[in-house]
C-alpha beads as a LAMMPS data file, in Angstrom:
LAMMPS data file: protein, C-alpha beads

111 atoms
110 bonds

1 atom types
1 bond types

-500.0 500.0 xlo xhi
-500.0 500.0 ylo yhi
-500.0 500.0 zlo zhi

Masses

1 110.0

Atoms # bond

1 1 1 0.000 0.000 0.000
2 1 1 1.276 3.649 -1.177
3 1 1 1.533 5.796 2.286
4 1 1 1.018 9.453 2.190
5 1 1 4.525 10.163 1.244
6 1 1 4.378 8.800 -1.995
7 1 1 1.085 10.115 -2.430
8 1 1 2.319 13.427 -2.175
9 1 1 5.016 12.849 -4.357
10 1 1 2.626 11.682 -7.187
11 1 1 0.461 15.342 -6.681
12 1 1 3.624 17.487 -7.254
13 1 1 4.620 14.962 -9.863
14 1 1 1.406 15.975 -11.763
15 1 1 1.741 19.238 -11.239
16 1 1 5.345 19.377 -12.227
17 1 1 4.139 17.535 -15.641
18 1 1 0.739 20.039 -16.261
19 1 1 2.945 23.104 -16.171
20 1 1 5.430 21.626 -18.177
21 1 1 2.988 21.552 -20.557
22 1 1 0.313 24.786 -20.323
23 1 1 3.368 27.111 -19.710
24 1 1 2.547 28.557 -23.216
25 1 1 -0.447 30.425 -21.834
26 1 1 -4.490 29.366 -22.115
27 1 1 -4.991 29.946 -26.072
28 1 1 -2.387 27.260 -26.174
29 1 1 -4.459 24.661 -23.968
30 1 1 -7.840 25.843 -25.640
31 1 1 -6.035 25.159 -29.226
32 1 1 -4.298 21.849 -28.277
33 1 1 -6.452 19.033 -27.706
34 1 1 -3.285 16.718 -26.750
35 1 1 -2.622 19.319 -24.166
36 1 1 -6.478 19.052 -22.910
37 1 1 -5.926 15.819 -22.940
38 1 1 -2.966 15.684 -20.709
39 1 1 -3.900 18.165 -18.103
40 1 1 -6.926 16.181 -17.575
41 1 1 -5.104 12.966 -17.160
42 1 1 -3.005 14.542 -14.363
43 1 1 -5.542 16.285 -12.897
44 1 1 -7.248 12.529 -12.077
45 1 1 -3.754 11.373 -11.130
46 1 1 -3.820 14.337 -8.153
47 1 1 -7.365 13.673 -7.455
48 1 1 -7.014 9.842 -7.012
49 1 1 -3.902 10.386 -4.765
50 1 1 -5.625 12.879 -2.734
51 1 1 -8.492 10.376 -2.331
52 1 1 -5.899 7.604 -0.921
53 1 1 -4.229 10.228 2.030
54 1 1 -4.904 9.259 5.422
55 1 1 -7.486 11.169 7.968
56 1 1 -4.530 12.423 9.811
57 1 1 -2.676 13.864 7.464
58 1 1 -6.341 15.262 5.761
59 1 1 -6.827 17.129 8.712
60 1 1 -3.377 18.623 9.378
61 1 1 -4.121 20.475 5.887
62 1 1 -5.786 23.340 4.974
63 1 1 -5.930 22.148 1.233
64 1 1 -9.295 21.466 -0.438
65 1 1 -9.127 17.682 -0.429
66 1 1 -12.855 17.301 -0.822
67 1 1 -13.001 19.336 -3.814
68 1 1 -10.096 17.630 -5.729
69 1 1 -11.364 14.318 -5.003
70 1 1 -14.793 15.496 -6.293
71 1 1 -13.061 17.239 -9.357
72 1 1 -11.749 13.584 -9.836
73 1 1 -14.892 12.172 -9.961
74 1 1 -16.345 14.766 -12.386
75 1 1 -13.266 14.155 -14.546
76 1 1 -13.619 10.479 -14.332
77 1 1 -17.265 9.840 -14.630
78 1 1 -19.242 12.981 -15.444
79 1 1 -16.480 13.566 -18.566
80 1 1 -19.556 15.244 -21.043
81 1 1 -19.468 17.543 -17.879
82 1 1 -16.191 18.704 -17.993
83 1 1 -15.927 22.940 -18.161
84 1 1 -12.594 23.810 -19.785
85 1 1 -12.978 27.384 -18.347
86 1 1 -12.540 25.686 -14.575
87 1 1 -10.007 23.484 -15.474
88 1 1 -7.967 26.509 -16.375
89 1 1 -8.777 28.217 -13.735
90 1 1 -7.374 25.398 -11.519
91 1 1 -4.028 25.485 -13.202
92 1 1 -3.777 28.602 -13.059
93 1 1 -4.869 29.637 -9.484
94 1 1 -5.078 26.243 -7.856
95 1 1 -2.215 24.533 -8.337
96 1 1 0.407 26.885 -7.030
97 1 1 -1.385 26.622 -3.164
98 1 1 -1.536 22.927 -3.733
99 1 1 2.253 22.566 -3.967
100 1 1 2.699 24.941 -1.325
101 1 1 0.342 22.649 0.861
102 1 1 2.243 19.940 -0.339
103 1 1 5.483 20.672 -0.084
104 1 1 4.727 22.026 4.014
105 1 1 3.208 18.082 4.789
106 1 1 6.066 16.501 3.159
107 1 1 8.330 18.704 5.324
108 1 1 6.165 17.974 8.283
109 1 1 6.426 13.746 7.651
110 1 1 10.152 14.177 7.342
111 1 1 12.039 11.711 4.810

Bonds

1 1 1 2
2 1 2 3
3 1 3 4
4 1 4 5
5 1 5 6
6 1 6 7
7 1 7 8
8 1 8 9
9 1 9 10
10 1 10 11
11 1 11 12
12 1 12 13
13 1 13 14
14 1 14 15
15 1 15 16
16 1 16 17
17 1 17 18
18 1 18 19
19 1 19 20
20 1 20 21
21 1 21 22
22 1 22 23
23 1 23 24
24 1 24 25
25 1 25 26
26 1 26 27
27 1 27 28
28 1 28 29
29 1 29 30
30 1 30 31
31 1 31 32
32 1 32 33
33 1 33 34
34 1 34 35
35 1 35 36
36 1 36 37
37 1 37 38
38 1 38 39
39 1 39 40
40 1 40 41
41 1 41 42
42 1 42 43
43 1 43 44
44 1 44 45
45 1 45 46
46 1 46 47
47 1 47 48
48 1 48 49
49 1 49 50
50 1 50 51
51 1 51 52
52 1 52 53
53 1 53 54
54 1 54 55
55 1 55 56
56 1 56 57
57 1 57 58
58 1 58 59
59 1 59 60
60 1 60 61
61 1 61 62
62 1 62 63
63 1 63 64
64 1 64 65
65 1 65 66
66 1 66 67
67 1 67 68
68 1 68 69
69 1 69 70
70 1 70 71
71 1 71 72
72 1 72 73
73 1 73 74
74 1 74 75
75 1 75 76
76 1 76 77
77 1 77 78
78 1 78 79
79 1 79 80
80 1 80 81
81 1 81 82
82 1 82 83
83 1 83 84
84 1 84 85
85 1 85 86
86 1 86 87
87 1 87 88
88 1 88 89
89 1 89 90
90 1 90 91
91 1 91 92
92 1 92 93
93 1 93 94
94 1 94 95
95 1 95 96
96 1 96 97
97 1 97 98
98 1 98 99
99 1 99 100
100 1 100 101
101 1 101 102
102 1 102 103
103 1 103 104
104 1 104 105
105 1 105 106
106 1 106 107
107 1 107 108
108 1 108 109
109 1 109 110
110 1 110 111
């Protein structure tokens, strides 16, 4: 079983891998399906290892948890449902607090 540590890894993995590839700016995402395509994908990879993180360290966190689990499930199951304009938004305001968040709970669980 994957503890939180790896977990955590895997979210900053993603996020390290969406900018890498939405650093040309929005009208670059909205033009390139691939790119849709790949944001999305790591988007469910942070979502599914945010679902797998323990109570404890869920509620040493101020990170919305609930909400990127539930963006998961949209992006997983609700797919016709998916807004392009929010997904955006995430990488572009969301994502930067995450690995903050991130990066302050794999400081706190030490190596």
């Amino acid at each position: 079983m994957r503890d939180d540590r790896a977990r955590l890894l895997d979210i900053l993995d993603a996020i390290a891998a969406i900018r890498r590839h939405t650093k040309e700016g929005r009208a670059s995402f909205e033009a390139d399906e691939l790119v849709q395509v790949w944001v999305l994908h790591h988007l469910r990879i942070i979502g599914e290892a945010a679902r797998g993180l323990s109570p404890e360290t869920v509620a040493t966190s101020g990170a919305p948890w609930r909400a990127i689990v539930g963006m998961r499930t949209i992006l997983v199951h609700r797919y016709f449902a998916i807004d392009r304009t929010l997904v955006w938004n995430v990488v572009e305001e969301e994502l930067g607090p995450l690995e903050s968040e991130v990066l302050r709970l794999l400081a706190r669980l030490g190596s």
